[in-house]
Kinemage of the C-alpha trace (Angstrom):
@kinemage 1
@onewidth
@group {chain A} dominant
@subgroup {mainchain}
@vectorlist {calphas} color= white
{ca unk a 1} P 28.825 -23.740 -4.746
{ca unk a 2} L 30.817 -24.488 -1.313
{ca unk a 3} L 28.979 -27.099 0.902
{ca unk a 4} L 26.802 -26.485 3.047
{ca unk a 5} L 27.347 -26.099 6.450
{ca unk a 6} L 24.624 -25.403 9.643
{ca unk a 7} L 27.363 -23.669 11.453
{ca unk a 8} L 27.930 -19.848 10.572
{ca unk a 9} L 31.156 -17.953 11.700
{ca unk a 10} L 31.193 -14.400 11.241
{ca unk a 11} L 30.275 -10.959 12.016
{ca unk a 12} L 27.529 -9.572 13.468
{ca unk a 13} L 25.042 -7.247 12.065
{ca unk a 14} L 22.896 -5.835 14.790
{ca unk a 15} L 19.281 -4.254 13.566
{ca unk a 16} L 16.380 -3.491 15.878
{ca unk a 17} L 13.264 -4.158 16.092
{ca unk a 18} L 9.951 -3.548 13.549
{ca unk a 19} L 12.276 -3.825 10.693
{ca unk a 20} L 9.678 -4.319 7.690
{ca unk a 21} L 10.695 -5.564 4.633
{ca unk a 22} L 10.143 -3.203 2.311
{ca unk a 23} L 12.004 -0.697 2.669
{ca unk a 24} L 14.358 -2.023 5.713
{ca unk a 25} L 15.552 -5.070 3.954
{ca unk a 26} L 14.930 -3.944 0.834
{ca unk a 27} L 13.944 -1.505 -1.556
{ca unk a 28} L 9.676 -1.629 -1.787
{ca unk a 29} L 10.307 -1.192 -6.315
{ca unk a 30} L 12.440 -4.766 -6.329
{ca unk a 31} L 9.587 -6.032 -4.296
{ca unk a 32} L 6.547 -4.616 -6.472
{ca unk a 33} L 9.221 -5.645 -9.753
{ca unk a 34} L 9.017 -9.395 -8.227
{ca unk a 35} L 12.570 -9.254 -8.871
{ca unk a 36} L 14.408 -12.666 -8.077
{ca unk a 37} L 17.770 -12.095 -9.625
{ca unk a 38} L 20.423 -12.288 -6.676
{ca unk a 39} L 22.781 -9.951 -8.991
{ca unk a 40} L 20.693 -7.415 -8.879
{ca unk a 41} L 18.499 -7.651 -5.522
{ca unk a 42} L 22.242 -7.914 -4.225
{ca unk a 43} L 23.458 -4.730 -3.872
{ca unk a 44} L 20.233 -3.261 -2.600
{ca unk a 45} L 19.977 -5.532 0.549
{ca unk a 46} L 19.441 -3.435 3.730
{ca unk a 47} L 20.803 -0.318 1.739
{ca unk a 48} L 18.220 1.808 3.335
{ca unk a 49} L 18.877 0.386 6.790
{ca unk a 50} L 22.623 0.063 6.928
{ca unk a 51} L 23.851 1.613 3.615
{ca unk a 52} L 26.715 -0.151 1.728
{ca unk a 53} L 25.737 -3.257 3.990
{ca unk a 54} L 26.724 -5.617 1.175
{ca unk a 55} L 29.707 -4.694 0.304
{ca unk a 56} L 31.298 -4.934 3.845
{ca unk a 57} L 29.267 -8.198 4.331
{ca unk a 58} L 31.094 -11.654 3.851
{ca unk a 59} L 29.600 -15.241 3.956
{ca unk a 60} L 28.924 -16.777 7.392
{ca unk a 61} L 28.082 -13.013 8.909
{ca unk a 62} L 25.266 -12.753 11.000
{ca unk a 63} L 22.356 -10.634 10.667
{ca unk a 64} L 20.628 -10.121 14.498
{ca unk a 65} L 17.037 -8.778 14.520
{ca unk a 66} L 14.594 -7.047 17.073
{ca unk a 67} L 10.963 -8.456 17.144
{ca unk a 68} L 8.688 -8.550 14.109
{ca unk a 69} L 11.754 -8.873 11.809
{ca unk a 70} L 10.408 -9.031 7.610
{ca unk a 71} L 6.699 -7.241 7.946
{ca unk a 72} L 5.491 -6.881 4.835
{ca unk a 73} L 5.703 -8.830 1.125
{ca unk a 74} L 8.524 -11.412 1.349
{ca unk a 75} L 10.772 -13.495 -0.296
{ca unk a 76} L 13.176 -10.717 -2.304
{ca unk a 77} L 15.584 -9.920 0.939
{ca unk a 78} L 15.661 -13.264 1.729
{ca unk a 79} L 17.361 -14.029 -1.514
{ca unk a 80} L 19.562 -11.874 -1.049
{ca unk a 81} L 20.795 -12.857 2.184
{ca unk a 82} L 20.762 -16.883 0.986
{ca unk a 83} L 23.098 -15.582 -1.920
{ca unk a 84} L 25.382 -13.852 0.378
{ca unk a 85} L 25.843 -16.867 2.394
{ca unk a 86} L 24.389 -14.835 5.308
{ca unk a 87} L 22.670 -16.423 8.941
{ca unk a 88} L 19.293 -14.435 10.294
{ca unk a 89} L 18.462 -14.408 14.288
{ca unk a 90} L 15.623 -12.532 15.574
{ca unk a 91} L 13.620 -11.941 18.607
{ca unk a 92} L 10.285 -12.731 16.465
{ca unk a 93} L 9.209 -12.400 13.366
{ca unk a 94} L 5.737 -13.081 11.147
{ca unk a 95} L 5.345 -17.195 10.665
{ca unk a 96} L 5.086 -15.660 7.012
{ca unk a 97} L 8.223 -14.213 6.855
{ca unk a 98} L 9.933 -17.380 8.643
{ca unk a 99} L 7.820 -19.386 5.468
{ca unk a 100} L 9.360 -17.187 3.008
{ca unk a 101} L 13.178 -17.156 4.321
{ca unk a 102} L 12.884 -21.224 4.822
{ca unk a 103} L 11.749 -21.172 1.333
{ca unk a 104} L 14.672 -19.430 -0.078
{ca unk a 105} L 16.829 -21.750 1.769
{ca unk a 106} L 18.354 -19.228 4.495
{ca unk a 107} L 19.735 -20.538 7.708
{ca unk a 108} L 17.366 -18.695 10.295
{ca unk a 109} L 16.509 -18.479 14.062
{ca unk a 110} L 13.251 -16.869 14.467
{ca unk a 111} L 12.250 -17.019 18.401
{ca unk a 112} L 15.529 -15.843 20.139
{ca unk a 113} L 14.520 -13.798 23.503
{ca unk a 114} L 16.616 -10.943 24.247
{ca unk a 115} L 19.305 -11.654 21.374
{ca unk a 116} L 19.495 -7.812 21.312
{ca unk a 117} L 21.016 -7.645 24.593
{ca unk a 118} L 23.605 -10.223 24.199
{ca unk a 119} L 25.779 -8.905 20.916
{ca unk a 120} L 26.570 -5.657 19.109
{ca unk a 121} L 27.282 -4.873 15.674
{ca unk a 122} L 30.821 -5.995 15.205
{ca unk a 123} L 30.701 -8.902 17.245
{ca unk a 124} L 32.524 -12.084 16.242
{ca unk a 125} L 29.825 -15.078 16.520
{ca unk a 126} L 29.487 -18.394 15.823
{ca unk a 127} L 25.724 -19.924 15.773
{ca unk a 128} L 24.774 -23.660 15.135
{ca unk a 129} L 21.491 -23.850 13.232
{ca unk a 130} L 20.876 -27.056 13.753
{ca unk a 131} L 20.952 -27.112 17.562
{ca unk a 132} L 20.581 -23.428 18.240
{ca unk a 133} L 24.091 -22.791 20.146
{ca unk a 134} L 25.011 -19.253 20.072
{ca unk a 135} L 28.607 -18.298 20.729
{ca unk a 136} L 29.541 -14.731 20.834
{ca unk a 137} L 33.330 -15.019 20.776
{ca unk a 138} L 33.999 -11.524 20.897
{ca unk a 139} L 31.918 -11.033 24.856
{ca unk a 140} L 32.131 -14.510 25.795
{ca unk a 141} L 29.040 -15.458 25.683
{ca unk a 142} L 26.795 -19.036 25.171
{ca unk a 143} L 23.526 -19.320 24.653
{ca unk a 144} L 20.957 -22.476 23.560
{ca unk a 145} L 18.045 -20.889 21.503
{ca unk a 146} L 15.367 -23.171 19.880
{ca unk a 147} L 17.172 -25.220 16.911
{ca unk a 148} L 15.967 -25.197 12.791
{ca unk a 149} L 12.652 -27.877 13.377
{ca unk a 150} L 14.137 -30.751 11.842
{ca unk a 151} L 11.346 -31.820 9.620
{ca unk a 152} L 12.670 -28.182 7.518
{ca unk a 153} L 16.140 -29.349 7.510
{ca unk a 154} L 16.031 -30.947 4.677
{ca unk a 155} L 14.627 -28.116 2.812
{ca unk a 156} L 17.291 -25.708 3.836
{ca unk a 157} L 20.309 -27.566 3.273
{ca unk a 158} L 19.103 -28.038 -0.349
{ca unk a 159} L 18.558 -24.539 -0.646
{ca unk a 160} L 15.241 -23.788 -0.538
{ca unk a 161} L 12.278 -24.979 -2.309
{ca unk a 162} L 13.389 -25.099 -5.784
{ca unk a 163} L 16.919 -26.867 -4.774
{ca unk a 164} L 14.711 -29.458 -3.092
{ca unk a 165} L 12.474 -29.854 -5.797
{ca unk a 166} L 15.396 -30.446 -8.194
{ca unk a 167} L 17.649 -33.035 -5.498
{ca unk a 168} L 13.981 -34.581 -5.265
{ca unk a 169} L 13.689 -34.950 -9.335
{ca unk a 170} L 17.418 -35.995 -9.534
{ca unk a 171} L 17.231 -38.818 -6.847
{ca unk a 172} L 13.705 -40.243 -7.566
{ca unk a 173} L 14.564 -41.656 -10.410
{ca unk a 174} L 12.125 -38.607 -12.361
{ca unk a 175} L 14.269 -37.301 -14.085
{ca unk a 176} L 12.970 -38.246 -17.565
{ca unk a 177} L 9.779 -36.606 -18.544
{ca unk a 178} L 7.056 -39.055 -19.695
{ca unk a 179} L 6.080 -40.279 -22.855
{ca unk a 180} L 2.398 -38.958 -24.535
Protein backbone atom coordinates (compact mmCIF):
# COMPACT_ATOMS: atom_id res chain seq x y z
CA UNK A 1 0.00 0.00 0.00
CA UNK A 2 1.99 3.39 -0.91
CA UNK A 3 2.12 5.86 2.09
CA UNK A 4 0.00 8.04 2.78
CA UNK A 5 0.16 11.38 1.87
CA UNK A 6 -2.45 14.63 2.74
CA UNK A 7 -1.38 16.20 -0.45
CA UNK A 8 -3.28 15.03 -3.72
CA UNK A 9 -1.91 15.90 -7.28
CA UNK A 10 -4.07 15.19 -10.06
CA UNK A 11 -6.92 15.76 -12.26
CA UNK A 12 -9.95 17.22 -11.78
CA UNK A 13 -13.32 15.76 -11.96
CA UNK A 14 -15.92 18.46 -11.97
CA UNK A 15 -19.72 17.27 -10.89
CA UNK A 16 -22.51 19.64 -9.90
CA UNK A 17 -24.55 20.03 -7.47
CA UNK A 18 -27.51 17.58 -5.72
CA UNK A 19 -25.48 14.66 -6.70
CA UNK A 20 -27.18 11.81 -4.48
CA UNK A 21 -25.58 8.81 -3.88
CA UNK A 22 -27.44 6.35 -5.21
CA UNK A 23 -27.52 6.46 -8.35
CA UNK A 24 -24.89 9.49 -9.00
CA UNK A 25 -22.05 7.90 -7.20
CA UNK A 26 -23.20 4.74 -7.45
CA UNK A 27 -25.45 2.22 -8.57
CA UNK A 28 -28.73 2.17 -5.83
CA UNK A 29 -28.45 -2.40 -6.20
CA UNK A 30 -24.57 -2.25 -4.71
CA UNK A 31 -26.07 -0.02 -2.12
CA UNK A 32 -29.31 -2.16 -1.19
CA UNK A 33 -26.53 -5.47 -1.77
CA UNK A 34 -24.40 -3.68 1.18
CA UNK A 35 -21.68 -4.47 -1.06
CA UNK A 36 -18.14 -3.52 0.43
CA UNK A 37 -15.82 -5.23 -1.96
CA UNK A 38 -13.65 -2.39 -3.68
CA UNK A 39 -13.20 -4.95 -6.78
CA UNK A 40 -16.41 -4.93 -7.49
CA UNK A 41 -18.03 -1.48 -6.23
CA UNK A 42 -14.93 -0.32 -8.42
CA UNK A 43 -15.94 -0.24 -11.70
CA UNK A 44 -19.40 1.05 -10.97
CA UNK A 45 -18.24 4.36 -9.28
CA UNK A 46 -19.99 7.41 -10.85
CA UNK A 47 -20.81 5.15 -13.98
CA UNK A 48 -24.17 6.70 -14.19
CA UNK A 49 -22.82 10.21 -13.75
CA UNK A 50 -19.67 10.22 -15.81
CA UNK A 51 -19.62 6.76 -17.52
CA UNK A 52 -16.25 4.89 -17.74
CA UNK A 53 -15.14 7.40 -14.88
CA UNK A 54 -12.88 4.72 -13.41
CA UNK A 55 -11.08 3.67 -15.90
CA UNK A 56 -9.72 7.15 -16.97
CA UNK A 57 -9.32 7.95 -13.20
CA UNK A 58 -5.75 7.64 -11.57
CA UNK A 59 -4.72 8.05 -7.84
CA UNK A 60 -4.35 11.61 -6.49
CA UNK A 61 -7.34 12.89 -9.05
CA UNK A 62 -9.75 15.07 -7.69
CA UNK A 63 -13.34 14.71 -7.54
CA UNK A 64 -15.06 18.56 -7.19
CA UNK A 65 -18.72 18.63 -6.04
CA UNK A 66 -21.74 21.15 -6.10
CA UNK A 67 -23.74 21.47 -2.77
CA UNK A 68 -25.44 18.54 -1.06
CA UNK A 69 -22.79 16.15 -2.50
CA UNK A 70 -23.71 12.03 -1.22
CA UNK A 71 -27.74 12.38 -0.37
CA UNK A 72 -28.88 9.31 0.33
CA UNK A 73 -27.47 5.74 2.03
CA UNK A 74 -23.66 6.03 2.31
CA UNK A 75 -20.58 4.44 2.69
CA UNK A 76 -20.38 2.15 -0.81
CA UNK A 77 -19.01 5.23 -3.17
CA UNK A 78 -16.90 6.25 -0.65
CA UNK A 79 -15.05 3.00 -0.84
CA UNK A 80 -14.65 3.23 -3.92
CA UNK A 81 -13.11 6.47 -4.16
CA UNK A 82 -10.64 5.56 -0.89
CA UNK A 83 -9.57 2.48 -3.11
CA UNK A 84 -8.86 4.56 -6.06
CA UNK A 85 -6.66 6.76 -4.13
CA UNK A 86 -9.09 9.58 -5.07
CA UNK A 87 -9.51 13.38 -3.05
CA UNK A 88 -13.41 14.72 -2.65
CA UNK A 89 -14.13 18.74 -2.48
CA UNK A 90 -17.54 20.00 -2.31
CA UNK A 91 -19.51 23.06 -1.78
CA UNK A 92 -21.63 21.11 1.06
CA UNK A 93 -22.65 18.05 1.70
CA UNK A 94 -24.94 16.02 4.55
CA UNK A 95 -22.71 15.84 8.06
CA UNK A 96 -23.82 12.11 7.30
CA UNK A 97 -22.23 11.72 4.25
CA UNK A 98 -18.96 13.66 5.54
CA UNK A 99 -19.35 10.72 8.67
CA UNK A 100 -19.46 8.05 6.19
CA UNK A 101 -16.49 9.20 3.72
CA UNK A 102 -14.22 10.00 7.06
CA UNK A 103 -15.11 6.56 7.99
CA UNK A 104 -13.86 4.92 4.94
CA UNK A 105 -10.75 6.83 5.29
CA UNK A 106 -11.14 9.31 2.15
CA UNK A 107 -9.28 12.55 2.08
CA UNK A 108 -12.31 15.10 1.88
CA UNK A 109 -13.16 18.87 1.94
CA UNK A 110 -16.72 19.29 2.64
CA UNK A 111 -17.47 23.27 3.06
CA UNK A 112 -15.63 24.78 -0.01
CA UNK A 113 -17.72 28.04 -1.27
CA UNK A 114 -17.83 28.49 -4.86
CA UNK A 115 -15.24 25.57 -5.72
CA UNK A 116 -17.45 25.24 -8.85
CA UNK A 117 -16.40 28.43 -10.17
CA UNK A 118 -12.76 28.12 -9.71
CA UNK A 119 -11.82 24.67 -11.82
CA UNK A 120 -13.18 22.61 -14.71
CA UNK A 121 -13.06 19.10 -15.49
CA UNK A 122 -9.58 18.57 -16.74
CA UNK A 123 -7.91 20.81 -14.55
CA UNK A 124 -4.50 19.96 -13.09
CA UNK A 125 -4.79 20.55 -9.11
CA UNK A 126 -3.01 20.10 -6.24
CA UNK A 127 -5.03 20.31 -2.72
CA UNK A 128 -3.47 19.97 0.84
CA UNK A 129 -5.92 18.22 3.16
CA UNK A 130 -4.44 18.99 6.01
CA UNK A 131 -4.39 22.79 5.71
CA UNK A 132 -6.95 23.22 2.99
CA UNK A 133 -4.60 24.93 0.18
CA UNK A 134 -6.05 24.58 -3.16
CA UNK A 135 -3.81 25.02 -6.17
CA UNK A 136 -5.27 24.84 -9.55
CA UNK A 137 -2.11 24.65 -11.64
CA UNK A 138 -3.73 24.50 -14.81
CA UNK A 139 -5.72 28.50 -14.23
CA UNK A 140 -3.43 29.67 -11.71
CA UNK A 141 -5.28 29.74 -9.06
CA UNK A 142 -4.84 29.57 -4.83
CA UNK A 143 -7.23 29.21 -2.55
CA UNK A 144 -7.30 28.44 1.59
CA UNK A 145 -10.55 26.40 2.29
CA UNK A 146 -11.24 25.04 5.86
CA UNK A 147 -8.52 22.16 6.60
CA UNK A 148 -9.44 18.10 7.65
CA UNK A 149 -10.41 19.00 11.74
CA UNK A 150 -7.45 17.61 13.21
CA UNK A 151 -8.97 15.58 15.94
CA UNK A 152 -10.14 13.18 12.43
CA UNK A 153 -6.69 13.11 11.22
CA UNK A 154 -5.76 10.41 12.77
CA UNK A 155 -8.58 8.41 11.55
CA UNK A 156 -7.98 9.15 7.95
CA UNK A 157 -4.45 8.60 7.60
CA UNK A 158 -5.07 5.07 9.00
CA UNK A 159 -7.65 4.55 6.61
CA UNK A 160 -10.73 4.74 8.05
CA UNK A 161 -12.31 3.18 10.94
CA UNK A 162 -11.32 -0.32 10.63
CA UNK A 163 -7.46 0.67 9.77
CA UNK A 164 -7.62 2.61 13.03
CA UNK A 165 -9.11 0.03 14.93
CA UNK A 166 -6.42 -2.43 13.79
CA UNK A 167 -3.08 0.35 14.22
CA UNK A 168 -5.02 0.83 17.67
CA UNK A 169 -4.98 -3.19 18.46
CA UNK A 170 -1.39 -3.46 17.01
CA UNK A 171 0.17 -0.58 19.13
CA UNK A 172 -1.73 -1.06 22.47
CA UNK A 173 -0.15 -3.83 23.28
CA UNK A 174 -3.93 -5.89 22.54
CA UNK A 175 -3.02 -7.78 20.33
CA UNK A 176 -3.42 -11.13 22.15
CA UNK A 177 -6.94 -12.09 22.90
CA UNK A 178 -7.56 -12.96 26.58
CA UNK A 179 -7.54 -15.99 28.40
CA UNK A 180 -11.24 -17.61 29.75
Amino acid sequence: MPKFSWILQGRCYKLGHDVAHAGGVIPAYLITARETDPAVIVPHLFEQTDPGFSTRCRAGDIIVTGRNFGMGQKATGYIAMHALGLGLLCESMSVQAHRASIAEGLRVLPKCPDILEICETGDELEVDFSSGRFVNKTRGLEHVFSPSPEALRDLVSHGGTAGWLANWWQTSGKNEHPST
